[in-house]
KEKE-3310 file (N, C-alpha, C; in steps of 0.2 Angstrom, whole numbers, plus 5000, padded with zeros to 4 digits):
npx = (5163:5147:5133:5126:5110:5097:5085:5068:5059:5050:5040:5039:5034:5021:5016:5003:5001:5000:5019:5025:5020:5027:5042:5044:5051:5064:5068:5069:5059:5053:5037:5031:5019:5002:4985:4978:4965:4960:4948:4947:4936:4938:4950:4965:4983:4999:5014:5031:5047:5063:5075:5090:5086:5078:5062:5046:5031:5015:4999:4980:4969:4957:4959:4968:4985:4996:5008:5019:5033:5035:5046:5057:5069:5081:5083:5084:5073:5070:5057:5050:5041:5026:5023:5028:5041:5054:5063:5064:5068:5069:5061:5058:5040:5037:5026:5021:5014:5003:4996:4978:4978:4990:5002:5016:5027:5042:5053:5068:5077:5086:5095:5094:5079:5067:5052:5041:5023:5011:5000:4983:4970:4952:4942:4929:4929:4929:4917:4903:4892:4900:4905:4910:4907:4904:4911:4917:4919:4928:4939:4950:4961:4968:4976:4995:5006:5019:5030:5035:5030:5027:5017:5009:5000:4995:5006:5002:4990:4994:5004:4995:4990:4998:5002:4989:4991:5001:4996:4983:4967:4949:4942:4946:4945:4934:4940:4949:4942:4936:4949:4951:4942:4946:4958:4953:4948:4956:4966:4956:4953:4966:4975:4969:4956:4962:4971:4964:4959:4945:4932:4930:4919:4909:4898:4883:4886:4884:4877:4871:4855:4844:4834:4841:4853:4849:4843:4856:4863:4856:4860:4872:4875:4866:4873:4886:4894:4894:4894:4901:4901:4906:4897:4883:4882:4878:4872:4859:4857:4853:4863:4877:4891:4903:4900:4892:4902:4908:4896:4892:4907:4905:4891:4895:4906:4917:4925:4916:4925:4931:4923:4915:4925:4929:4916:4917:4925:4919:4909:4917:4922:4911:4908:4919:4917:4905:4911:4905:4912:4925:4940:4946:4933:4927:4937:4936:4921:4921:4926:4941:4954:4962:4965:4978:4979:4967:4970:4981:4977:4970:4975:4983:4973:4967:4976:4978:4980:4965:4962:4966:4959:4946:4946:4950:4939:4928:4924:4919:4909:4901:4898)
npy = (4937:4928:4934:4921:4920:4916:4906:4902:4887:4872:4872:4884:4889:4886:4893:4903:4920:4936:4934:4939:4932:4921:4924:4933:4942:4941:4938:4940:4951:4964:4968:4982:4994:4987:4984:4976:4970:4983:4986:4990:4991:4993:4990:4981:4982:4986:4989:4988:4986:4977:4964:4960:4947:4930:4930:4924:4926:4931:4933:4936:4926:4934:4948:4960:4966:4981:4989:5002:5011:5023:5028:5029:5019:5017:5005:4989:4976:4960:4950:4937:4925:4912:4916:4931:4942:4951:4969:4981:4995:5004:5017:5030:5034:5028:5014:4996:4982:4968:4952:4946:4932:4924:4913:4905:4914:4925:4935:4944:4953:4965:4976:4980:4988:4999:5007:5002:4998:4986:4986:4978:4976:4975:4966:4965:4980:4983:4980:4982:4988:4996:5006:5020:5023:5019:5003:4986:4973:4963:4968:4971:4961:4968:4978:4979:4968:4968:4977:4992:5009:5027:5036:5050:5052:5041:5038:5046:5042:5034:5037:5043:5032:5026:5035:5033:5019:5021:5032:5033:5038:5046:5043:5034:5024:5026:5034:5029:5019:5030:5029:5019:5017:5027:5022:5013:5019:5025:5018:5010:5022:5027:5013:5004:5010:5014:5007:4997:5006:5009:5021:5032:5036:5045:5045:5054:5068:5078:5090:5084:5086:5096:5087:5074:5078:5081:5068:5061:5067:5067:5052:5049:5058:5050:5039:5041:5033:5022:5011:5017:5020:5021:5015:5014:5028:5032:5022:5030:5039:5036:5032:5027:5023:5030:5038:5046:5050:5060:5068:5073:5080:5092:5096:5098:5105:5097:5082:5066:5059:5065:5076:5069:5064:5076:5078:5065:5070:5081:5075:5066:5076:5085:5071:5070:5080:5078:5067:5056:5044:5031:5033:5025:5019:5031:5029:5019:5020:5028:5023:5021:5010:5008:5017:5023:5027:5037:5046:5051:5057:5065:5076:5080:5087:5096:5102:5096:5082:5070:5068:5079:5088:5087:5088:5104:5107:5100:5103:5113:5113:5105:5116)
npz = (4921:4921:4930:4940:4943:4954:4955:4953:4961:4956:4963:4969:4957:4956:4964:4969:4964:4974:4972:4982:4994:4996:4994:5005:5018:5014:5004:4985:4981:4989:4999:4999:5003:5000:4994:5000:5014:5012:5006:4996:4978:4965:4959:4963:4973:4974:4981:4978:4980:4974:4972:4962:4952:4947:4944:4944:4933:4937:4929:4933:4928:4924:4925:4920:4921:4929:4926:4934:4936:4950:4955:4950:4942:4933:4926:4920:4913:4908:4900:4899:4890:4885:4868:4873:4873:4879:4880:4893:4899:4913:4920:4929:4926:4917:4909:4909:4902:4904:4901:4905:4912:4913:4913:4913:4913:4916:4924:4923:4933:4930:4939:4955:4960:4968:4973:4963:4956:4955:4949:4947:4936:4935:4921:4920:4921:4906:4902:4891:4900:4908:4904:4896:4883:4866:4865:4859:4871:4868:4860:4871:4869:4859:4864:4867:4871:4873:4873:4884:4887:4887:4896:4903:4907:4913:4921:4931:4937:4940:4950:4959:4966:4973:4981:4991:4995:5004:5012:5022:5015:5019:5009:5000:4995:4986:4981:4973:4965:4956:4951:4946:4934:4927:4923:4915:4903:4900:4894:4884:4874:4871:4869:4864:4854:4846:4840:4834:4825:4829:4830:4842:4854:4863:4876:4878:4888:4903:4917:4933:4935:4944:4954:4953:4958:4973:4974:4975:4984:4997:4998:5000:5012:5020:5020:5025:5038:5032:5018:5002:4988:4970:4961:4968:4972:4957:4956:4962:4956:4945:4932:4923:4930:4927:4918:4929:4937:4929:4928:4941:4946:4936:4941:4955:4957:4963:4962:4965:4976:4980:4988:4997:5006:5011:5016:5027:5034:5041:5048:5054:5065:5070:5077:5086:5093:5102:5110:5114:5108:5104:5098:5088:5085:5080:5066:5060:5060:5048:5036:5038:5038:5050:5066:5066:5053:5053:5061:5054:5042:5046:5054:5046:5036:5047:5054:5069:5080:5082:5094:5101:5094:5099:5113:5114:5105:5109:5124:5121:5111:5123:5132)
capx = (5160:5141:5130:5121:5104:5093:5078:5063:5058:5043:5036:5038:5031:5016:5013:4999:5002:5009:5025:5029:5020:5033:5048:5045:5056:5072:5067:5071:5053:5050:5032:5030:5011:4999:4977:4974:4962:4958:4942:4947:4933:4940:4955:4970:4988:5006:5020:5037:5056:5063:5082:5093:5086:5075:5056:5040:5030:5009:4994:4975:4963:4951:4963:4975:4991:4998:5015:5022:5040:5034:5051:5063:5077:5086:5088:5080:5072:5067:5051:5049:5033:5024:5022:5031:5050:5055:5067:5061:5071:5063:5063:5050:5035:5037:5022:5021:5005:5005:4989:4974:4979:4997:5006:5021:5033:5047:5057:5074:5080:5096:5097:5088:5073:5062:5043:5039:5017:5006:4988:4976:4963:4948:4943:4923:4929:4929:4912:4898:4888:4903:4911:4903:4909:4901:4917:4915:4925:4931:4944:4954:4963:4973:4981:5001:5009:5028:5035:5035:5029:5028:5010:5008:4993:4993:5009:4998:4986:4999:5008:4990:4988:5004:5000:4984:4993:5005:4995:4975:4962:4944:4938:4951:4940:4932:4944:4952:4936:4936:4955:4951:4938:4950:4965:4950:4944:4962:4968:4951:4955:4973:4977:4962:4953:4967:4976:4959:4956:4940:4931:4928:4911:4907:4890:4880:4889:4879:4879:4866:4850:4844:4831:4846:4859:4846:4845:4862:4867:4855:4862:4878:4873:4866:4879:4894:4896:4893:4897:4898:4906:4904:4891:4879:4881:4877:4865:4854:4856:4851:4868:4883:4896:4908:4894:4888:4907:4908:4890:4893:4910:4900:4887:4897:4913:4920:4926:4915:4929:4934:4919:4915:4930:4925:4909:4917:4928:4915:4907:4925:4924:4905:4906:4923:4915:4899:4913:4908:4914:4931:4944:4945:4924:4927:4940:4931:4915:4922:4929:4947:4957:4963:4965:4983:4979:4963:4975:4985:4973:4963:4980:4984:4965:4965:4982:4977:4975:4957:4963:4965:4955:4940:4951:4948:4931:4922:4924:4918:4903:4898:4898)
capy = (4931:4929:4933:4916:4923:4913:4903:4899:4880:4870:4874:4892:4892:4884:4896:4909:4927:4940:4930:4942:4929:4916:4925:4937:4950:4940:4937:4948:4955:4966:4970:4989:4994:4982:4987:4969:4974:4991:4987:4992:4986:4996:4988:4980:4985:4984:4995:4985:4985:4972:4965:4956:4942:4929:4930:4921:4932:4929:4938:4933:4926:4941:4954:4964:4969:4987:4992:5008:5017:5027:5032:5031:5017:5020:4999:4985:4969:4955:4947:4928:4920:4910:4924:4938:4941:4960:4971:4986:5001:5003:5023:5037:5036:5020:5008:4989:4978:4958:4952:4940:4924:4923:4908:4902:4919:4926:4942:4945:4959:4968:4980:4981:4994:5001:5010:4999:4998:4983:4987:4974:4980:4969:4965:4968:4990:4985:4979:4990:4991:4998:5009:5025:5024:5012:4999:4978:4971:4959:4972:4971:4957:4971:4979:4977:4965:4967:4984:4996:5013:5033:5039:5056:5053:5034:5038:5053:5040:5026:5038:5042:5025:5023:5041:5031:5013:5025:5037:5031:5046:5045:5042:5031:5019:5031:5039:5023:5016:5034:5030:5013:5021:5030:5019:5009:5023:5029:5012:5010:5028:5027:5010:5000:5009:5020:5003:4996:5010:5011:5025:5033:5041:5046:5046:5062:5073:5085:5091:5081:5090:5096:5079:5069:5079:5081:5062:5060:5072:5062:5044:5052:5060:5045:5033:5044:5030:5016:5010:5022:5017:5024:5010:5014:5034:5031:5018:5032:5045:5032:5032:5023:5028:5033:5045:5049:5053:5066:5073:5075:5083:5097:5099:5103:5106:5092:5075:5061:5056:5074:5078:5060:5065:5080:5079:5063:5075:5087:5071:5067:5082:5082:5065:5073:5087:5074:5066:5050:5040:5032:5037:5019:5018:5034:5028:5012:5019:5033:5019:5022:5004:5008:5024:5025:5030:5041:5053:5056:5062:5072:5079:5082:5090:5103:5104:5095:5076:5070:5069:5088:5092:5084:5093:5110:5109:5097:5104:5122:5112:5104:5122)
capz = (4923:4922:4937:4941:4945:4959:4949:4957:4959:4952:4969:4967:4949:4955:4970:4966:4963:4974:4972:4989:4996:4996:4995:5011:5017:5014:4997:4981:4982:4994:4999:5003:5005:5001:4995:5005:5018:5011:5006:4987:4974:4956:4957:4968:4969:4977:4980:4978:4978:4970:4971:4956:4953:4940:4947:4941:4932:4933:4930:4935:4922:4923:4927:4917:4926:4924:4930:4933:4941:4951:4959:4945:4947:4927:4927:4913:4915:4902:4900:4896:4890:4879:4865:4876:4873:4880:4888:4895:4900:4918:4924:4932:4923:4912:4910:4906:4903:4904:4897:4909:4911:4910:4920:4912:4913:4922:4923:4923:4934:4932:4945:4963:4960:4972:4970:4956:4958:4952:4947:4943:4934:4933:4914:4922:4918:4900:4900:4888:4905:4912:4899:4896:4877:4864:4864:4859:4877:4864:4858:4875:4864:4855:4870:4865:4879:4872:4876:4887:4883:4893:4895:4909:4912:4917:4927:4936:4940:4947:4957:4965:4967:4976:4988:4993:4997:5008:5016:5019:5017:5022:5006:4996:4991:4981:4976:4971:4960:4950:4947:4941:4928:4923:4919:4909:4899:4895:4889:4880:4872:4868:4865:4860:4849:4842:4838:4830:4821:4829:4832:4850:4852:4870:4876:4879:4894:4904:4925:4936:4937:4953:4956:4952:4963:4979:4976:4976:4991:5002:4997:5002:5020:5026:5020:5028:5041:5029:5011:4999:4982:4965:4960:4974:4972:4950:4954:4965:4952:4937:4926:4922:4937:4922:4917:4934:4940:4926:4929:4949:4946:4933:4946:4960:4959:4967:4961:4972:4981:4986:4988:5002:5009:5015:5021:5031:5039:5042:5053:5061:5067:5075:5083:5089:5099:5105:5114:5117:5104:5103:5090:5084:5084:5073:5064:5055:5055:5043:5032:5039:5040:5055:5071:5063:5046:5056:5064:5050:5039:5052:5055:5039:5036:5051:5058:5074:5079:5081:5102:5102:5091:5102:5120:5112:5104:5111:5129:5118:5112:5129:5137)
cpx = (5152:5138:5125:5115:5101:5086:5076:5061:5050:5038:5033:5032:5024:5013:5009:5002:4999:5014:5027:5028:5024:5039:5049:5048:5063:5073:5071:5067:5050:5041:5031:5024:5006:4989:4975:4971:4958:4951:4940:4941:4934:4946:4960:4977:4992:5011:5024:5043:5059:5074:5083:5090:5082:5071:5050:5035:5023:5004:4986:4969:4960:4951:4969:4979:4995:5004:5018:5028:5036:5039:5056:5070:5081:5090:5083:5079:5070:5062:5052:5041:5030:5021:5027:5040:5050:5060:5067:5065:5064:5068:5056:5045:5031:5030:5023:5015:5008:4995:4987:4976:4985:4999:5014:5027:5036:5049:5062:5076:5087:5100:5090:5084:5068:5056:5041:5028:5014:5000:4988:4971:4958:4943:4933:4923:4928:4922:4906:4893:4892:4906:4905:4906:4906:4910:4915:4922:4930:4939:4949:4961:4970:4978:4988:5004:5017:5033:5033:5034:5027:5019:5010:5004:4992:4998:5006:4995:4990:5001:5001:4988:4994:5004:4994:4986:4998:5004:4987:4974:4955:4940:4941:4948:4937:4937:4947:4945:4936:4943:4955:4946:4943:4955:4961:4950:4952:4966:4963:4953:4961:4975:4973:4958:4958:4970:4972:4956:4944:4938:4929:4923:4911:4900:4889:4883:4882:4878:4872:4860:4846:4840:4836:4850:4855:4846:4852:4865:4863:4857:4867:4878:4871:4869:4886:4899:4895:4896:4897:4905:4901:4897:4887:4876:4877:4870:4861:4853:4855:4856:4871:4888:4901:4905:4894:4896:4908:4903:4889:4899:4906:4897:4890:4902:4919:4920:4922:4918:4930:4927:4914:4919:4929:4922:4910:4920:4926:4909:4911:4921:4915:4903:4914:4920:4909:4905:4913:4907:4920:4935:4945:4938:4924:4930:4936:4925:4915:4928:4937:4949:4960:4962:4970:4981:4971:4965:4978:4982:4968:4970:4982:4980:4965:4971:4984:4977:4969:4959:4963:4961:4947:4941:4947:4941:4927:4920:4919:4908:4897:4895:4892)
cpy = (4932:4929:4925:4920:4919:4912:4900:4891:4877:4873:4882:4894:4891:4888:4902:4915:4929:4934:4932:4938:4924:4917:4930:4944:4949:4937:4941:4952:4957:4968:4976:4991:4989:4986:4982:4971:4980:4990:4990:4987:4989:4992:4986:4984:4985:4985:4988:4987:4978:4970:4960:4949:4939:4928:4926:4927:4932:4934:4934:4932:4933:4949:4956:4968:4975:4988:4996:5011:5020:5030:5034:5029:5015:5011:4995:4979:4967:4953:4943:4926:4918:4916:4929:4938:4948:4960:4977:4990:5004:5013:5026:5036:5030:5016:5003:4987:4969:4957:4944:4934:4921:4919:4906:4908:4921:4932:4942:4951:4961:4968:4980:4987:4992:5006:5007:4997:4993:4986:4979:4976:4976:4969:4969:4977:4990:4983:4984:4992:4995:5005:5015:5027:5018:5007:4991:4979:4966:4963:4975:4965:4961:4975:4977:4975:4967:4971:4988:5005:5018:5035:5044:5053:5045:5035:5044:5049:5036:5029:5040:5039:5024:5028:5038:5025:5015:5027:5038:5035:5043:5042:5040:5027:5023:5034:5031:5020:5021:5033:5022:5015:5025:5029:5015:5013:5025:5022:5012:5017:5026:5022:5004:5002:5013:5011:4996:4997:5013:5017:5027:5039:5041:5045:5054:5065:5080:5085:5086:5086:5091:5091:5074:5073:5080:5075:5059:5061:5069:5058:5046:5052:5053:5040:5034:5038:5023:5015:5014:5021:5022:5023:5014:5021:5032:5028:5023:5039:5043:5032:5028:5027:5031:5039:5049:5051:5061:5073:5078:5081:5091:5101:5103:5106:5102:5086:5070:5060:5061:5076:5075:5063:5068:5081:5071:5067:5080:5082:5069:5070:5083:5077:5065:5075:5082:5073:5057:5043:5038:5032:5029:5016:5024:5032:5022:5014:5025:5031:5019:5013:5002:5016:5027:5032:5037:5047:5055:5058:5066:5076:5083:5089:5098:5105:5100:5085:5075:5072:5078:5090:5094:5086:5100:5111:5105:5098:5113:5118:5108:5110:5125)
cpz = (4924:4928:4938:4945:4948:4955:4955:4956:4957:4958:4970:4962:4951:4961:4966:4967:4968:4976:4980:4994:5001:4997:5003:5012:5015:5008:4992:4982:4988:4996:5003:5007:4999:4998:4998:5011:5019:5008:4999:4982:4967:4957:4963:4968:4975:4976:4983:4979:4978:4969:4965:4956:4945:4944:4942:4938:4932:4930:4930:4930:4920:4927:4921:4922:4922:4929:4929:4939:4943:4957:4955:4946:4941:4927:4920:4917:4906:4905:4897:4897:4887:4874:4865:4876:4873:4883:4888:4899:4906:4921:4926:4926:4916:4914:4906:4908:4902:4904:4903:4908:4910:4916:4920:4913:4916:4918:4928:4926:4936:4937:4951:4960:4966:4968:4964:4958:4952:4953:4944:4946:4932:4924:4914:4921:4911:4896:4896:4896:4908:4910:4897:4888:4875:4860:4864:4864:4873:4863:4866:4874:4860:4859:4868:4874:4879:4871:4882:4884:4888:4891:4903:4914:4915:4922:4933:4939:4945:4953:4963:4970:4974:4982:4994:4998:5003:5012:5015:5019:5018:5016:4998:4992:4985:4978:4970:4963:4953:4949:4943:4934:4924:4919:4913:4902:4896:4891:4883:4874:4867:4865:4864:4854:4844:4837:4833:4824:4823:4832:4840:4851:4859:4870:4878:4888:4896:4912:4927:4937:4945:4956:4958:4958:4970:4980:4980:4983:4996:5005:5005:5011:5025:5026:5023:5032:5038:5024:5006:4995:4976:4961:4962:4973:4964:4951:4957:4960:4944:4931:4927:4927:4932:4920:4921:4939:4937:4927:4936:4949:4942:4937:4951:4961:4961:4963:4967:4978:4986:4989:4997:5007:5013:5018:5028:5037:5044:5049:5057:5067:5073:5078:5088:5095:5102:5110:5119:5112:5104:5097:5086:5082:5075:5068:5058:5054:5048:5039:5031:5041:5049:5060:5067:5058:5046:5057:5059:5044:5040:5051:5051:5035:5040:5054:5066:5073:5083:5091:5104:5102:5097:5110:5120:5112:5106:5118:5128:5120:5118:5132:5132)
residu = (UNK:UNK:UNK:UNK:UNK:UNK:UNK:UNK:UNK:UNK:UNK:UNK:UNK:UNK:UNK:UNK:UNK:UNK:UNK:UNK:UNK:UNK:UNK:UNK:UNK:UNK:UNK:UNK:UNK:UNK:UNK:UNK:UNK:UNK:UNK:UNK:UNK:UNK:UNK:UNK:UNK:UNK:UNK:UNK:UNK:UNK:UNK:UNK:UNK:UNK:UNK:UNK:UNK:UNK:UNK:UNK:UNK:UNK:UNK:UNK:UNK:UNK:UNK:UNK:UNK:UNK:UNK:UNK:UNK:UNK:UNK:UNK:UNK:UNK:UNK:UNK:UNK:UNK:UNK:UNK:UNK:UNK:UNK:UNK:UNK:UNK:UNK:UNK:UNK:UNK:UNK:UNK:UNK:UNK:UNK:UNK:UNK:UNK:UNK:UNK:UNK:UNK:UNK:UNK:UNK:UNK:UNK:UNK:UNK:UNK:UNK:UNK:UNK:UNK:UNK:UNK:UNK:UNK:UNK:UNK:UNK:UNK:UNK:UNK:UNK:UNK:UNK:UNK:UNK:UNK:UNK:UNK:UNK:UNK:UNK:UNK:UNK:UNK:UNK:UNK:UNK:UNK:UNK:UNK:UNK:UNK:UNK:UNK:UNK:UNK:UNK:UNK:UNK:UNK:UNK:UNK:UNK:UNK:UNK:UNK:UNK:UNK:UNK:UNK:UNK:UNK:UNK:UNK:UNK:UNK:UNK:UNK:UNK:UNK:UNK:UNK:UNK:UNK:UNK:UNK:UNK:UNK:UNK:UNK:UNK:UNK:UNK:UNK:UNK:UNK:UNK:UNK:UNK:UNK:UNK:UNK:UNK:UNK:UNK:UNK:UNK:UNK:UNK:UNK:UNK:UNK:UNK:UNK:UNK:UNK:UNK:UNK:UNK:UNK:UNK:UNK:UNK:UNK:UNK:UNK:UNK:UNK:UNK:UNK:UNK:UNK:UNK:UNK:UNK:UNK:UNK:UNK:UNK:UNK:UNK:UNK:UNK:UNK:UNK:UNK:UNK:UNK:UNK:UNK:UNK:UNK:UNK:UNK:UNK:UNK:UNK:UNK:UNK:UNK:UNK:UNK:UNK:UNK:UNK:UNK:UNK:UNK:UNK:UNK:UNK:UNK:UNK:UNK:UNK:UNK:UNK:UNK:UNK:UNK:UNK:UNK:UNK:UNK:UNK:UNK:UNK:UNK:UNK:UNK:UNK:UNK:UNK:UNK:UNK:UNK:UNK:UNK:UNK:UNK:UNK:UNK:UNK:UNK:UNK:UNK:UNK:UNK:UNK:UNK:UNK:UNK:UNK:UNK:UNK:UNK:UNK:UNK:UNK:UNK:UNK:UNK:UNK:UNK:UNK)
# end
């Protein structure tokens, strides 16, 4: 006997994207972590599990949606859409694309899946201001919306993405922005101009010179307890942040983010030992969402949490 599968109503189809929205916890779609609130500007994104059902399927005018397993649950769905007719063998590692502006579609799922990760990537990464290769944004157009396909290195990125959503660090945001550079350049790469034929010509590579990186490492130092994006870093070192992530990593060893991360940690850790700050004061001003997600990657960091930490040594540095 056929399963009758629970269809959503006109009311549903018209509700905006995340469907989690609507359906809740007693839904099919469950919503696991969330970058709402996180302060993310490369990209948004949302870790799921997903029970049998027939779902809505949208995506946002001036977004590309990317979807990747990143637990590995060996089940299939369909895709319905004007145009789009698929069915996708859903396991570890697997990616799917759904192209801006997509209203009318639905997905059919088999089997209950969990860790399934939305990206939206906003279409602004594929600009030539953004893009540190000579590419027309035009050719975002040839992207293939109608299977599903294995790529490492996009599932390396997703699960990063998905480590992020789970477990905040000091310097996610950044980190997150160079993983949105990432997912662009490697679509743009692989299956834009491979699928063009057009050629992919980088621009000139080379470490930041020492004017450039003393610039930079100041920005840095005195933005620890403020804003501090890849934009902001690039714009003070005069390049393209696609350029100026590669040039910084060069110079110093370090990718931005790690790089952020650290030197937040290395402030923790001195407004620890001062002593009259409280953990929730530090915690936001050290672009941490909450105390929560504070502690565990202090914790994580030195082995202590930040209350110890600040018990031990900050009783050392009073003396």
């Amino acid at each position: 006997m056929e399963i009758q599968r629970e269809q959503p109503t006109a009311a549903d189809r018209n509700a905006p994207w995340p469907y989690y929205d609507f359906w809740g916890k007693h839904g099919p779609v469950n919503l696991l972590s969330t970058s709402t609130d996180r302060g993310w500007s490369g990209l948004s994104a949302q870790l799921c599990s997903v029970s049998k059902a027939v779902v809505p399927w949208r995506t946002p005018q001036s977004e590309i949606r990317i979807c990747i397993d990143v637990r590995g649950n060996n089940s299939f769905i369909a895709r319905r859409a004007p145009g789009i007719e698929s069915r996708i063998v859903v396991r570890r590692g697997i990616v799917w694309l759904s192209p801006p502006g997509l209203e009318d579609g639905s997905v059919d799922i088999a089997e209950d899946m969990s860790g399934v990760l939305h990206i939206y990537l906003p279409l602004s990464h594929f600009s030539l201001g953004n893009c540190d290769i000579n590419v027309d944004p035009s050719l975002i157009g040839s992207l293939s919306y109608e299977s599903a396909f294995e790529d490492p290195l996009l599932a390396e990125i997703g699960c990063a993405i998905a480590s992020e959503l789970q477990s905040q660090t000091s310097a996610g945001s950044l980190l997150i922005e160079g993983l949105a550079s990432c997912l662009a350049a490697r679509l743009i790469q692989k299956y834009i101009m491979a699928s063009t034929n057009q050629p992919f010509i980088p621009l000139p590579r080379g470490g930041l010179d020492r004017r450039r990186l003393q610039r930079v490492m100041e920005f840095i130092e005195a933005n620890l307890e403020g804003d501090l994006n890849l934009d902001l870093m690039a714009s003070a070192a005069c390049l393209s942040r696609y350029h100026f992530a590669r040039a910084f990593k060069q110079a110093v060893g370090q990718s931005p983010h790690r790089y952020v991360s650290a030197r937040r940690l290395d402030r923790a850790k001195d407004l620890l030992m001062q002593g009259d700050r409280s953990l929730v004061d530090i915690a936001l001003a050290l672009s941490f969402s909450d105390q929560a997600s504070f502690t565990r990657a202090f914790r994580q960091a030195t082995g202590q949490a930040p209350g110890q930490f600040r018990q031990v040594f900050g009783s050392t540095a009073r003396h």
